[in-house]
N, C-alpha and C positions, 0 to 999 in steps of 0.2 A: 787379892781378889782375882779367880779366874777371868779369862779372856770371854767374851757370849759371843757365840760364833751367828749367822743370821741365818744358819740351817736348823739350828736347834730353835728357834722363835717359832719355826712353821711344821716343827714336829706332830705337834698338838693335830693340827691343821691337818697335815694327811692322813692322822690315825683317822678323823671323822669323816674323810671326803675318803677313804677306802671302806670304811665301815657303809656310806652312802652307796658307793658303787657300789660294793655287794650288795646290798638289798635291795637295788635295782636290778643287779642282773638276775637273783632269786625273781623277783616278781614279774620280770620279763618274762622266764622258763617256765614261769607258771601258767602265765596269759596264755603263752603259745601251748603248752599241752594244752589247754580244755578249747583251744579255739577247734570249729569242725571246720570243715571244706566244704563249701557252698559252689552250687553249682551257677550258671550264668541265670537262671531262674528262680534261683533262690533257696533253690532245696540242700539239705545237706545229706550228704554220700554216707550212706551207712555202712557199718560194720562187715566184714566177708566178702567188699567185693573184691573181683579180682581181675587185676590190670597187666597190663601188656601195649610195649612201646612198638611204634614202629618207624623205620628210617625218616618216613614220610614225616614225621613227628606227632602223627594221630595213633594216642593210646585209648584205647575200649576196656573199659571196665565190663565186670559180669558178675552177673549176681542172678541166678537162679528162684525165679520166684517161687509159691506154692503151686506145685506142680506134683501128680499122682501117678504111678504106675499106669500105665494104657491111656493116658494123657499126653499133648502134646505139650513142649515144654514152654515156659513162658519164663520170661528175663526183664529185668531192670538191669539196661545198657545206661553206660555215661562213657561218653565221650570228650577227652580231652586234648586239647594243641598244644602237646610239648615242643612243638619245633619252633624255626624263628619264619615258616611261611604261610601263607594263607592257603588254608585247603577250601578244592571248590569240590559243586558236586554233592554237597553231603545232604542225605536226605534225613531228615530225623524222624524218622516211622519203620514202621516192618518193609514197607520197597527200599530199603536202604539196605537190606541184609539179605546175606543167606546163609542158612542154617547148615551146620554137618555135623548129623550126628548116627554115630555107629558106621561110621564112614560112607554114606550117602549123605547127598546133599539136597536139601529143598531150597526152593525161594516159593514168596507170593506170587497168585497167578496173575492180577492185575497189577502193574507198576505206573503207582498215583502216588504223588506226593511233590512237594516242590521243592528242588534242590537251593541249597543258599552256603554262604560262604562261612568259614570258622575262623576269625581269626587265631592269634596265638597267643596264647594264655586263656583262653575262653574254654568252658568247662560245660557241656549240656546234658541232663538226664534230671531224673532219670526218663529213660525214653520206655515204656510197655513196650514190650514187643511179644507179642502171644502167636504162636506159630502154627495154631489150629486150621488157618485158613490156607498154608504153605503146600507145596505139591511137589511132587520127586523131581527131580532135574533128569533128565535125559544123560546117558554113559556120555553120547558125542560132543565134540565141543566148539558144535555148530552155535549157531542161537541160539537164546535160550528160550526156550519154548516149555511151557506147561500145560496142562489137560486137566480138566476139571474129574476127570476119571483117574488120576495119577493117586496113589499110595498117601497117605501122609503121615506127618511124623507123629511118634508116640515112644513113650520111653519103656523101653523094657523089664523085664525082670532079669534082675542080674546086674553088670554092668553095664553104664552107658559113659560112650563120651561124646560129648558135645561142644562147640565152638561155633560162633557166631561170626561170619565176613562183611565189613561195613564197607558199602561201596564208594569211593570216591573220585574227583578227578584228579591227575597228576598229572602232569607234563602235558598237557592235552590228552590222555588217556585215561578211562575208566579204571581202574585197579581196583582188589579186594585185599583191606587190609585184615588179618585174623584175629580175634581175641586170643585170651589164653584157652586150652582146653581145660576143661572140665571133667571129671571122673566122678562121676557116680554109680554108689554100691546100693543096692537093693535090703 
């Protein structure tokens, strides 16, 4: 009679605790593909938007809403804190942004809204931002001043591109972080 070694007793044993394991990590990979990304509101991030990091660690998504030739463009922004600091400053409405598109730049001509803090890992949008009410910026780069007689924006025929700057504080200074540009063909 052979020797029974007490490796071979617990053979059984690991075929079924690998066969376990994998079915857990199958059903894990599966959980996580259909989960969405939920923003700090609740909503979740739909399909085409498109993001862009920046040092600060505030990435701006974009997503181009329904928006017409000879119309001014309008977005569902989300903002998110990939970094490990808290941004200040951020204002979540259209006085948080300014628009460039076809290489000018608008903001809103009134600047209302209340600034509040982001921490990190917190995800907000999506945010409307409809840029109808927005007015050319001035070439100089004095203050910024706008004129309710100032140009506004509209998207052209042909190609446009467009990118959105969300303003916040950093080091004690206002800075404009850029989304990704945008290309649109007609």
């Amino acid at each position: 009679m052979g020797t029974l070694h007490y490796g071979d007793k617990l053979k059984p044993l690991k075929l079924i605790w690998l066969a376990l394991f994998w079915c857990s990590l199958n059903a894990l990979a599966a959980d996580t593909s259909q989960t969405a990304v939920k923003t700090w509101d609740g909503a979740t991030i739909p399909e085409g938007v498109v993001w862009k990091g920046s040092e600060t660690g505030l990435a701006t998504g974009l997503k181009l809403s329904d928006t017409k030739i000879g119309e001014a463009p309008k977005f569902n922004v989300f903002l998110k804190n990939d970094g490990t600091n808290v941004i200040g400053g951020l204002i979540r409405g259209p006085a948080g942004f300014i628009l460039e598109l076809n290489r000018k730049f608008y903001a809103i001509q009134k600047e209302d809204g209340c600034a509040s803090f982001m921490p990190p890992g917190r995800i907000y949008g999506p945010l409307n931002v409809d840029t109808a009410t927005f007015c050319e910026l001035p070439d100089s780069a004095g203050p910024r001043q706008t004129d309710s007689n100032d140009s506004h924006p509209h998207l052209a025929k042909g190609k446009n591109t467009v990118r959105l700057y969300c303003k916040i504080l950093w080091d004690n200074n206002e800075i404009l972080v850029p989304s990704a540009e945008l290309a649109l063909q007609e």
